[in-house]
Steps between C-alpha positions, in 0.01 A plus 500: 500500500162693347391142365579332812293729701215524224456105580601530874150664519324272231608279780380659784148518273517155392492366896247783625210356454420225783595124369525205678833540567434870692200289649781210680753767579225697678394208698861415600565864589231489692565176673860494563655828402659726194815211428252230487272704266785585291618152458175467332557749244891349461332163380269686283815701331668141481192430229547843386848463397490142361210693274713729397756260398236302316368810297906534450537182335170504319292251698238751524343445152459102646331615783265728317308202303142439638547141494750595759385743692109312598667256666707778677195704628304147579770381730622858624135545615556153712761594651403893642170305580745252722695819621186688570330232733802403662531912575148464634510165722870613627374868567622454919782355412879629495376816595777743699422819614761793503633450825588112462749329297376284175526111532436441113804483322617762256523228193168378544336865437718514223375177362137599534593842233690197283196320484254764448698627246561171315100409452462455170243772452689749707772447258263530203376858636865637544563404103167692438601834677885454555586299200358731202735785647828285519379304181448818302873627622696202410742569234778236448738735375462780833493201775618784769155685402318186575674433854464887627107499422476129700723658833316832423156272554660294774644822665130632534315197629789461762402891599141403469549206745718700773256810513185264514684290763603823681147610543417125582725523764406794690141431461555134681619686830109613519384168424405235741513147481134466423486793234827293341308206435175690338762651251652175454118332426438793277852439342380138423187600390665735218737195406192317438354811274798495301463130445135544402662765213730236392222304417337771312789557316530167448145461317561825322824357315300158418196714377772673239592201371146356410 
């Protein structure tokens, strides 16, 4: 129980600090409510867990090659570029304030965290920060050890995700439809920031390898 609650707040650490994903779930909190945000951060855990399972079976050594991981940022920098435009030119769209019922679909907010999540750069990041804890704890003959630290981690980005969504939520009953779609342009704009690191990470890892 101490070692699941160590990594319960390694967790809650690990998701703190604002990624694309808290930048999407923000937007969709904003835009259609706390379940719609949260789906979000459900297909972000999806990536999450299949990570974990990866690190499990000892993937994460493959993923960790440069000649791998370029491509990764390259094309992960693409696709929150994609994201991050589409945020913009979309900004007065799907928008629902408190007192109205969403029209988007629960699934498709969901999809939008699975997405995020699976750009190849985001995916490169997590193994940077996430991976070298559950890569350093792996020992094939305590398996149990492994699995509490990765629910321990999963535990505290879930708690991450409901208190951020929580705030989210209560701040959106102040918000009107206009001041929704600034935060959703200023969501997009981020997206595109973090794309623009991508790249930079991108010509960092080539610059290594000369």
């Amino acid at each position: 129980m101490a070692l699941y609650l160590t990594y319960v707040i390694v967790g809650l650490s690990i998701a703190m600090p604002i990624g694309a994903i808290s930048v999407e779930m923000i937007k969709q909190g904003l835009k259609n409510g706390f379940w719609h945000g949260w789906a979000v951060g459900l297909g972000g855990m999806t990536i999450d867990l299949a990570l974990i399972a990866a690190f499990y079976f000892g993937l994460a050594s493959i993923l960790k090659q440069p000649f791998i991981q370029i491509p990764m940022w390259i094309v992960g920098a693409v696709f929150l570029f994609l994201i991050g435009y589409d945020s913009i030119k979309n900004a007065d769209h799907d928008i629902t304030l408190s007192s109205e019922k969403p029209t988007k679909s629960w699934f498709s907010s969901y999809r939008n965290g699975f997405l995020v999540a699976i750009s190849p750069g985001n995916i490169v990041f997590w193994l940077s920060v996430f991976g070298s804890v559950l890569t350093n704890s792996y020992d094939m003959a305590n398996p149990i050890k492994f699995i509490t630290i990765g629910t321990g981690v999963l535990t505290g980005i879930l708690l991450h995700d409901i208190g951020l969504l929580t705030i989210v939520s209560t701040t959106r009953k102040l918000m009107s439809r206009s001041m929704i779609k600034v935060s959703s342009i200023i969501a997009g704009i981020v997206l595109i920031g973090f794309s623009g690191y991508f790249v930079y990470e991108a010509i960092s890892a080539v610059k290594q390898l000369i």
